[in-house]
C-alpha positions in Angstrom: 132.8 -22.1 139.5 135.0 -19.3 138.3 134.8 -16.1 139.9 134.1 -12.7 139.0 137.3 -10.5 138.8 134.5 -8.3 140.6 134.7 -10.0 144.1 138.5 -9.2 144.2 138.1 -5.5 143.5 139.1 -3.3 146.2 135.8 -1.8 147.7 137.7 0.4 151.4 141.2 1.3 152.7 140.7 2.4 156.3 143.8 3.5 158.4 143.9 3.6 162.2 145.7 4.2 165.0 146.6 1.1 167.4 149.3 0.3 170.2 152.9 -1.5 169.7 154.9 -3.3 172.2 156.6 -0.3 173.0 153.3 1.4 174.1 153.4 3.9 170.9 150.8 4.8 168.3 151.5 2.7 164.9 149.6 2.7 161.9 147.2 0.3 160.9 145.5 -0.2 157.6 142.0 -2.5 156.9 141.5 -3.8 153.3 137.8 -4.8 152.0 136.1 -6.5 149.0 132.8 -7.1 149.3 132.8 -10.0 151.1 136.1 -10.1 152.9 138.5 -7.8 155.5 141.8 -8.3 156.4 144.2 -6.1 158.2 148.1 -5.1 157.9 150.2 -3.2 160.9 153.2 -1.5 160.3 156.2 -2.0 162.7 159.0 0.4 164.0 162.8 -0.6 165.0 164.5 1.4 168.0 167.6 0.3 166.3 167.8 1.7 162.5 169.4 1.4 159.8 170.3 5.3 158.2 169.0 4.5 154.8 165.7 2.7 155.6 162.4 3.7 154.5 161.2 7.0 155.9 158.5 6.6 159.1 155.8 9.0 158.9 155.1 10.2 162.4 153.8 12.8 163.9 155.7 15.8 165.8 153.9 15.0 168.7 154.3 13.3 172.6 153.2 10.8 172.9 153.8 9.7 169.1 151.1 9.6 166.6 150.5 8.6 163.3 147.5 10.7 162.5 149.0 12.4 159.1 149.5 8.3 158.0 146.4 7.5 158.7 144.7 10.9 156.8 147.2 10.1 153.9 145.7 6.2 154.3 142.1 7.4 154.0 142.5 10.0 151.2 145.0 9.7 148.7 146.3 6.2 149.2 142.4 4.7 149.4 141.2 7.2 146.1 144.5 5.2 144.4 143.3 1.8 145.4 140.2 1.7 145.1 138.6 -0.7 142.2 141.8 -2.2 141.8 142.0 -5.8 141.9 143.3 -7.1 145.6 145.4 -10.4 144.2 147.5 -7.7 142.2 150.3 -6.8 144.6 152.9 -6.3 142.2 150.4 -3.4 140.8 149.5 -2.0 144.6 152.6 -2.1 145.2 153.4 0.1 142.1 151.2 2.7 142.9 152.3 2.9 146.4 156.0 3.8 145.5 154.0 6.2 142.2 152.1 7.9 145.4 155.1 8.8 147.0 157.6 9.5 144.2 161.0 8.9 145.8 163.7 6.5 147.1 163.1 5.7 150.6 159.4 6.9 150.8 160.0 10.5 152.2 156.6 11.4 151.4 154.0 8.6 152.4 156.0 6.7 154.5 157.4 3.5 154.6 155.1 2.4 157.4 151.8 4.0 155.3 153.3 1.8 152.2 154.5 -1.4 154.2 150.9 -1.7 156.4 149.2 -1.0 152.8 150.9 -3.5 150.9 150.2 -6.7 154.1 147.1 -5.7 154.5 146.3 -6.2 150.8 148.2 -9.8 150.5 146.4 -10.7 153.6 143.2 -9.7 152.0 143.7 -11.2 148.8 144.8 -15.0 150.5 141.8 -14.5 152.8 139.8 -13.6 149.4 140.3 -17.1 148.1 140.2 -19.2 150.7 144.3 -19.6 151.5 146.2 -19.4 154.5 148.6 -16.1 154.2 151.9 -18.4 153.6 150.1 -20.7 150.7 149.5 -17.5 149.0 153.1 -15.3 149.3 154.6 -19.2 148.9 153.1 -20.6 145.7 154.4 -23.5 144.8 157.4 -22.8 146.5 158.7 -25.8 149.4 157.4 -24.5 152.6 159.3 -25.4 155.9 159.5 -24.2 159.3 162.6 -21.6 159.9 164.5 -21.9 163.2 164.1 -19.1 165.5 166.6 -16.6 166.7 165.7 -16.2 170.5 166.3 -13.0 172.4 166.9 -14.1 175.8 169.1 -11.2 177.2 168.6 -8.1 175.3 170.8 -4.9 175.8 172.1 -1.9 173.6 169.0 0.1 172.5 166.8 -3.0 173.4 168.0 -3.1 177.1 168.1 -1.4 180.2 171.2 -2.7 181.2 174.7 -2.3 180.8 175.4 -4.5 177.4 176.6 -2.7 174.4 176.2 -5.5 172.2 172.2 -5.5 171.5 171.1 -9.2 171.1 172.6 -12.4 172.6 170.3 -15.2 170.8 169.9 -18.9 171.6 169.5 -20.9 168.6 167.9 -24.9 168.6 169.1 -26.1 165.6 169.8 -29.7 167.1 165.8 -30.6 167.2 163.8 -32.8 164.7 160.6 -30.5 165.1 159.9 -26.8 165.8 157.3 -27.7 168.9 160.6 -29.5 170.3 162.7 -26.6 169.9 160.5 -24.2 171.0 159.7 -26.6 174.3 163.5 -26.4 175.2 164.1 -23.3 174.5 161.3 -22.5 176.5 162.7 -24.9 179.4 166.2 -22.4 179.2 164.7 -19.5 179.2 163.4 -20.2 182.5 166.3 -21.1 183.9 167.7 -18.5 183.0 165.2 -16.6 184.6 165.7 -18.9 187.8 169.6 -18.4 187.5 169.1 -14.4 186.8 167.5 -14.3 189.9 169.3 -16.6 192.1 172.3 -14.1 191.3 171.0 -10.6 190.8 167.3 -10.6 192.6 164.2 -9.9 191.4 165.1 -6.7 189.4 167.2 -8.7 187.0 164.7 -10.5 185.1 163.0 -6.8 183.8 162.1 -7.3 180.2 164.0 -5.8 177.3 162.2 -4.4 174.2 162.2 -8.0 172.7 160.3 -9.8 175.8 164.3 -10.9 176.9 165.9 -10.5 180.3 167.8 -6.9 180.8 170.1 -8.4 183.8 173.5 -6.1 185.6 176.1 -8.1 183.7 178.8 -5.6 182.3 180.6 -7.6 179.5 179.7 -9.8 176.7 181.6 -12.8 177.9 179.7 -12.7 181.2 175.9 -12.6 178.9 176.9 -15.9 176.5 178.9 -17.6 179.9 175.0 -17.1 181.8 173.9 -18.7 178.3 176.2 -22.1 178.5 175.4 -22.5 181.7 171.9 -22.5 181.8 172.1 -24.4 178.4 174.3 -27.6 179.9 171.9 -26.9 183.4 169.0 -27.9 181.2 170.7 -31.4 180.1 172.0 -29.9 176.6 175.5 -29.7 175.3 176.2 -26.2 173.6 177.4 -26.7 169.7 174.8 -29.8 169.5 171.1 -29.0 170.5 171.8 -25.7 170.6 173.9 -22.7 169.4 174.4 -19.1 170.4 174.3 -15.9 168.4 174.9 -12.3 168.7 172.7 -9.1 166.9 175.8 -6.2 167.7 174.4 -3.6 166.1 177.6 -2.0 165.1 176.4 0.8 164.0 175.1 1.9 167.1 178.6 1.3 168.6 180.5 3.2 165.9 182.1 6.8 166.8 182.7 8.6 163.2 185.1 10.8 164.3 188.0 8.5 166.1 186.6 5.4 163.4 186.7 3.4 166.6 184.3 1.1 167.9 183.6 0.9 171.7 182.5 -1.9 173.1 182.5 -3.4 177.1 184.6 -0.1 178.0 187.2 -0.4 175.0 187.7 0.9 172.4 188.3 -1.5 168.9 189.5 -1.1 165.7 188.3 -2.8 163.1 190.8 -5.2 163.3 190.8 -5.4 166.6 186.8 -6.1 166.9 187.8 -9.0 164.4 190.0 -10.9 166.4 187.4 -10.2 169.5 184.8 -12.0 167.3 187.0 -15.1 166.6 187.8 -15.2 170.5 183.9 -15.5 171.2 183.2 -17.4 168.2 185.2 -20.2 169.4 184.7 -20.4 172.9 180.9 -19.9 172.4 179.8 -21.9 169.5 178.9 -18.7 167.6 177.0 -19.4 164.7 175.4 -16.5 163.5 176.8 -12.8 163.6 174.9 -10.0 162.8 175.9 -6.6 162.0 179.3 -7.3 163.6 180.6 -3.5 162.2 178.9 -0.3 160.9 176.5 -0.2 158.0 179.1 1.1 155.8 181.8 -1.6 156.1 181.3 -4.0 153.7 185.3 -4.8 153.2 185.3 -5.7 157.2 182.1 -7.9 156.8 183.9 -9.7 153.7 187.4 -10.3 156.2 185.3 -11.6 158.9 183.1 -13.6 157.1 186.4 -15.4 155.3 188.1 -16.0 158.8 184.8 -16.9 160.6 184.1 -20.0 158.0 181.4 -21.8 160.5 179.4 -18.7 161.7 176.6 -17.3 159.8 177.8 -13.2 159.3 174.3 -11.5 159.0 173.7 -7.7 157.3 170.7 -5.9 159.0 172.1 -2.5 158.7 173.9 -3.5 156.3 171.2 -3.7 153.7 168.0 -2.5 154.7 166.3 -4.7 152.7 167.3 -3.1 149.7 168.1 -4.5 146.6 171.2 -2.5 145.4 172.7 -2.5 148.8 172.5 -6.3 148.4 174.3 -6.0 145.3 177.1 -4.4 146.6 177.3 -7.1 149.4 177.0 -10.1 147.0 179.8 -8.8 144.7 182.1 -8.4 147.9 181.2 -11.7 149.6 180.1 -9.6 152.8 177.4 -12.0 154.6 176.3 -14.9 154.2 172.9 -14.6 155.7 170.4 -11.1 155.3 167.8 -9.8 157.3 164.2 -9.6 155.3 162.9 -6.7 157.4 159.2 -5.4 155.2 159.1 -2.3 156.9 163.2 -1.2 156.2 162.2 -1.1 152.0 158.0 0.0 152.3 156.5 -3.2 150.2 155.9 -6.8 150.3 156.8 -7.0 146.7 160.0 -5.1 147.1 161.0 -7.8 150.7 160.3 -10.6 148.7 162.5 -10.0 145.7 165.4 -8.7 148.4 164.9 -12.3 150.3 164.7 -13.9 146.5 168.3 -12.2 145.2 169.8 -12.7 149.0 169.0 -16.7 148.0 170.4 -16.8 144.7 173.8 -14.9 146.0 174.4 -17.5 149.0 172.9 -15.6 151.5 169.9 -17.7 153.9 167.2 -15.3 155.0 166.3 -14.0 158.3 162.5 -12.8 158.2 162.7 -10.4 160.8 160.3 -8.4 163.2 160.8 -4.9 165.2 161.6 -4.0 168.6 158.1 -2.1 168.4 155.6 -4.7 167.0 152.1 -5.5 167.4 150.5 -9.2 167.9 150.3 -9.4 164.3 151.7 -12.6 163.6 152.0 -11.9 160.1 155.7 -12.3 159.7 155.6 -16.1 160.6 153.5 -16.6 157.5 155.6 -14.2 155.6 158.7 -16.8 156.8 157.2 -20.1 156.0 155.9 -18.7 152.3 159.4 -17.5 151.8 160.8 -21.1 153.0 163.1 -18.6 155.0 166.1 -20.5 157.0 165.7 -18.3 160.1 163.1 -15.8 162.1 164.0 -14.0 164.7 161.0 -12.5 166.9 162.1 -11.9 170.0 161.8 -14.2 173.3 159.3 -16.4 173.9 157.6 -14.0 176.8 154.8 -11.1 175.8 152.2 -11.4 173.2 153.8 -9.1 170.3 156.6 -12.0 170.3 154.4 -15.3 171.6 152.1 -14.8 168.6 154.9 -15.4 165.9 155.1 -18.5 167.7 152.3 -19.8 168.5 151.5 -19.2 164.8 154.4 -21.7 163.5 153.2 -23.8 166.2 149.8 -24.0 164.9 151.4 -24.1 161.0 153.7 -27.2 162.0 150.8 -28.9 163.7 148.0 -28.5 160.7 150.1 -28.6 157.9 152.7 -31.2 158.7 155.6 -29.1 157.5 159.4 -29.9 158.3 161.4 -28.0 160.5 164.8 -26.3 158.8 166.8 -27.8 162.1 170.2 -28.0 161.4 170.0 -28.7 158.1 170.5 -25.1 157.1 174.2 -24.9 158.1 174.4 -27.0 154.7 172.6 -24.8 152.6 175.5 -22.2 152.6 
């Protein structure tokens, strides 16, 4: 039975005001037909990049989103209204026409970006298809191996680490319910070890659900790592690798053009050869953001001396298209983060992760330090066929339901799992 382009036509927009992880006000935005409702949420990074979109909040404490949610239930519902809900490309459209400039000054990238889910969710719900069938097509769908925060510092932690993210990666499993078993299996021991050391206070949560313990330098976060790793009957470089999010920007001082880092002070150069020292002693495969978001000669350097790690632009790129450019011309990375919220719409995320593949780049489908249980972004990864996600540690529900999503996907739908397979894709 074909169906009436009538039952796709967008009957309501509703906005709302609901909780992230962080315990702040976000924006949420409800899409109806007539016979179906589906919801989008938009998330917010502690850690930004200067030119993503622009977040609409409130001047307020604590922080609000009311003005998003009036602009969600006037303007942005009069412009959606009657239009078709399988037509993203067209919401889309009209979200960036509503707002009129570059980085969404006016709307907001989190008005556009909860817009634009909640209308693709809508839409696969619509006709009957799970989220990722619908952003995936035809496209191979697999299972992308996940980045795990375990010990979280910089502008994620409480502690003293500069460096923001030290990640354990399972690449060395056939299946992601195996990977996500052991990694669960270290993380606990970590935990165990954490306390065994430090006492109770050092297993406080991060931002990102990972431990926030009182080690001072990077060396002594990825030694805890190895050690819990070979404790739990793995060998580090085969089951599993380690990874660091630096978040150079956030370590950058303008003015001397130095980087300070475990209470020194680097030079571009100098925060190079550091790299290489922990790349090979730690089985570093992946490096994100290793130097400022303006850098892209000092990505392209490090990238060419570190030929087995993954170098990674967050910051770097912002999900945006002409950024990426610039980086695929120059050789920067060879791995991007696909972040929906840095660019404002779906459409706009999945063209970014599209170019990134074409120019040698594997994806990262990426959540925020502020997120909601949404698990939206493990379908967005799977429809993509991404290589990587990275949503935090397996510990509170903002991160566990990203999870237990790909978990359920795996099970039902028989997928593969990326596994190490992806170190030959670049």
């Amino acid at each position: 039975m074909v169906m009436s382009s009538e039952v796709f036509s967008i009957r309501r927009v509703k906005g709302l005001e609901v909780l992230d992880s962080r315990g702040n006000f976000t924006l949420r935005v409800c899409v109806s037909t007539d016979f179906v409702t589906d919801c989008g949420d938009a998330p917010s990074g502690a850690s930004k990049g200067s030119m993503e979109a622009h977040e609409l909040v409130d001047d307020s404490f604590p922080r609000r989103v009311s003005k998003a949610v009036e602009l969600v239930n006037t303007l942005v519902a009069q412009s959606l209204v009657g239009v078709d809900v399988r037509s993203q490309w067209r919401v889309d459209t009209l979200l960036r026409g509503l707002d009129g400039t570059p980085n969404f000054s006016k709307i907001g990238g989190n008005t556009a970006i909860a817009t634009s889910i909640a209308v693709a969710k809508t839409a696969a719900s619509a006709l009957g298809m799970e989220y990722f069938e619908y952003i995936g097509g035809a496209r191979r769908k697999r299972i992308p191996v996940p980045l795990l925060n375990f010990i979280n510092g910089g502008l994620h932690g409480a502690g003293f680490l500069d460096i923001q993210e030290f990640l354990v990666i399972p690449l060395g499993f056939s299946s992601f319910r195996d990977a996500l078993i052991e990694s669960v299996k270290v993380f606990q021991l970590l935990k165990k070890e954490l306390v065994s050391r430090f006492g109770k206070s050092a297993v406080m949560a991060g931002d990102e659900g990972g431990f926030s313990p009182p080690v001072k330098s990077s060396v002594d976060a990825l030694g805890l790592l190895s050690k819990v790793i070979e404790s739990a009957g793995f060998t580090l470089g085969k089951e599993f690798f380690l990874g660091l999010d630096v978040a150079g920007s956030n370590l950058f001082d303008k003015r001397k053009a130095l980087y300070r880092l475990n209470g020194r002070e680097f030079t571009a150069g100098e925060l190079m050869d550091y790299y290489r020292e922990l790349a090979s002693t730690y089985k570093l495969v992946y490096l994100e953001d290793p130097f400022h978001e303006g850098d892209f000669d000092s990505f392209s350097a490090l990238q060419r001396m570190l030929s087995s790690t993954i170098v990674v632009g967050d910051d770097l790129y912002v999900t945006n298209q002409e950024r990426l450019l610039i980086g695929c011309k120059s050789k920067s990375t060879r791995g991007v983060i696909v972040k929906p919220n840095q660019v404002g719409t779906l459409t706009d995320a999945i063209e970014f992760a599209e170019m990134a593949l074409g120019c040698g780049n594997l994806r990262v489908v990426s959540h925020r330090s502020g997120d909601t249980e949404d698990p939206f972004i493990a379908d967005l990864a799977v429809g993509l066929s991404s290589e990587f996600i990275k949503t935090g540690a397996p510990a509170r529900g903002e991160r566990t339901s990203k999870y237990n999503r790909l978990l359920y996907i795996e099970e039902e739908y028989s997928l593969e799992y990326a596994g190490r397979r992806v170190l030959t894709m670049i």
